[in-house]
N, C-alpha and C positions, 0 to 999 in steps of 0.2 A: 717883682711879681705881684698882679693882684687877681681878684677873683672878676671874672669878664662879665657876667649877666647874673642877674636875678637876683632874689634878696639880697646877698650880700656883693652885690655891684660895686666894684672899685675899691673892695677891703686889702690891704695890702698884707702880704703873705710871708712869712719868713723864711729864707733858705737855709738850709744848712750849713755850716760853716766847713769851710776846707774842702777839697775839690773829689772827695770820695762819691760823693752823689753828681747826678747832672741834673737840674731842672729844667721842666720842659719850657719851651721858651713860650709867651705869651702868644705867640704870632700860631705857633703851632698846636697849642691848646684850643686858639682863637678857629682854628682850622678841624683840628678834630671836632670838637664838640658842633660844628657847623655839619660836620658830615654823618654823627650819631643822630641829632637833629630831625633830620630831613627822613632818618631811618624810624628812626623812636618815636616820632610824633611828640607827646608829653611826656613829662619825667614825671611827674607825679607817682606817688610810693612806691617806686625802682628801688630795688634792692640793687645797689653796685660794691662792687670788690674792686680796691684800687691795690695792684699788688707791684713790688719795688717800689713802694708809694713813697720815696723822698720825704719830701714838705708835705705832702699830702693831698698838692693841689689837683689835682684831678677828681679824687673823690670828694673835695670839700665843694670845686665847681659844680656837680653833679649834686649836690644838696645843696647848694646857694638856687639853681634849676628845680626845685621841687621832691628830689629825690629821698625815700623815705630812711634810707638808712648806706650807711656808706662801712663796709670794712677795708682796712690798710695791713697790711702783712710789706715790715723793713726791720732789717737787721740791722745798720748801720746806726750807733748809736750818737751820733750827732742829728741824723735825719729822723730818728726820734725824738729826739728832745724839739726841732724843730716842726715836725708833725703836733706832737702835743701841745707846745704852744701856739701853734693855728685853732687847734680847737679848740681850746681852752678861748683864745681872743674872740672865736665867732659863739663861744656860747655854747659850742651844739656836740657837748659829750656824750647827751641823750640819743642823739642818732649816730654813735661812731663806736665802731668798735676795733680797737688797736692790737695787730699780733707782732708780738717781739720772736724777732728768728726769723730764719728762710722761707722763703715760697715755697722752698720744692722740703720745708717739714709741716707745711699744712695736711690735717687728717679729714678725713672726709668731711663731706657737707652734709648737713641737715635739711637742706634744700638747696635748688640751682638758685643762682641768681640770673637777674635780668643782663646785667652788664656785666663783663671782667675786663678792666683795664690792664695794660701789661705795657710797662717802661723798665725793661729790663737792661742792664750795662749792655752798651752795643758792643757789637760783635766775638761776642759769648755764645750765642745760640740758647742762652740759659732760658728763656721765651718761648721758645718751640719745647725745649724739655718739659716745662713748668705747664705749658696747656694738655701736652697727650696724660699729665700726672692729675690734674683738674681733671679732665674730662671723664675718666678713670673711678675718680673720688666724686662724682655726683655734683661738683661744683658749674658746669656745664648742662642744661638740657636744648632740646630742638628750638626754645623761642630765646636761646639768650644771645646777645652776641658780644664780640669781642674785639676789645682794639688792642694795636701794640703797636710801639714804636720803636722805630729801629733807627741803625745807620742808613742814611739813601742806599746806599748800596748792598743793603740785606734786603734778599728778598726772603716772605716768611710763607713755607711753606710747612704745613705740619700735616701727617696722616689723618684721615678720619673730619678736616675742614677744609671748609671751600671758603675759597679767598672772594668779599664781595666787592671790596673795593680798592684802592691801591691811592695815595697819593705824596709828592716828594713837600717836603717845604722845610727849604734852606739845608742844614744836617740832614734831618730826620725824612723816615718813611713810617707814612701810616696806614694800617695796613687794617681792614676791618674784615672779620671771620664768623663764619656761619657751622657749624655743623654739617657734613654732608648727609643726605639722606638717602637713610639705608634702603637696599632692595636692589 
């Protein structure tokens, strides 16, 4: 695994050990972050939330891109110790903020964030739980969006979003979500 663009270009990533976590595969981070892209225009001082965050790549890609701060929420305590040695190796503790324990024991937010990543164990549904509980908690507002990825064969429907994009590669489906708007 390494990190696909931006400052840290081609920094190589550590996984977790033992097969409790799944990381996302290059091809398909390769593919998300192509499709957040073309949404988001600039990452520049993006606030993101990488949650199931494994290794952490997702949120570390998203600050190698410009992005001013990145938090990780994993309970898995091999995918932590591998999370903190990524950032520890890129240097960039200053922009990361690590929560030990479950998604769905995050308490409110202090503000939305720009982005919420979501790689939740497939075929759990834990994913759709964990956003209507976000959205709830203020961690969601009208300009943020959100990916998740799933088995191909989940589709992610959750109350109160609208699905903006859809796409398969390889296992996984990615799935990027908007808030619907009320009225």
């Amino acid at each position: 695994m390494r990190i696909i663009a931006g400052e840290w270009r081609g920094r190589k990533l550590q996984a977790p050990e033992g097969d409790t976590t799944r990381p996302t595969a290059d091809r398909t981070r390769e593919t998300l972050f192509s499709m957040l892209t073309s949404r988001l225009g600039s990452w520049e001082e993006l606030r993101v939330a990488d949650l199931f965050a494994g290794s952490g790549a997702l949120g570390l890609e998203a600050l190698s891109r410009g992005a001013a701060h990145a938090m990780f929420a994993e309970q898995d305590p091999a995918a932590i110790r591998a999370l903190r040695a990524n950032i520890a190796n890129l240097k960039a503790q200053a922009q990361c903020d690590v929560r030990v324990g479950s998604v769905m024991a995050l308490g409110p937010a202090k503000t939305a964030y720009d982005l919420i990543m979501l790689d939740p164990p497939y075929k759990t549904g834990a994913g759709a739980v964990a956003l209507d509980k976000l959205r709830r908690l203020g961690w969601i507002s009208e300009g943020t969006w959100v990916s998740m990825e799933t088995e191909f064969r989940e589709a992610v429907r959750v109350k109160g979003f609208a699905v903006e994009s859809e796409r398969e590669v390889g296992k996984a489906r990615l799935t990027l979500l908007r808030l619907e708007a009320e009225g």
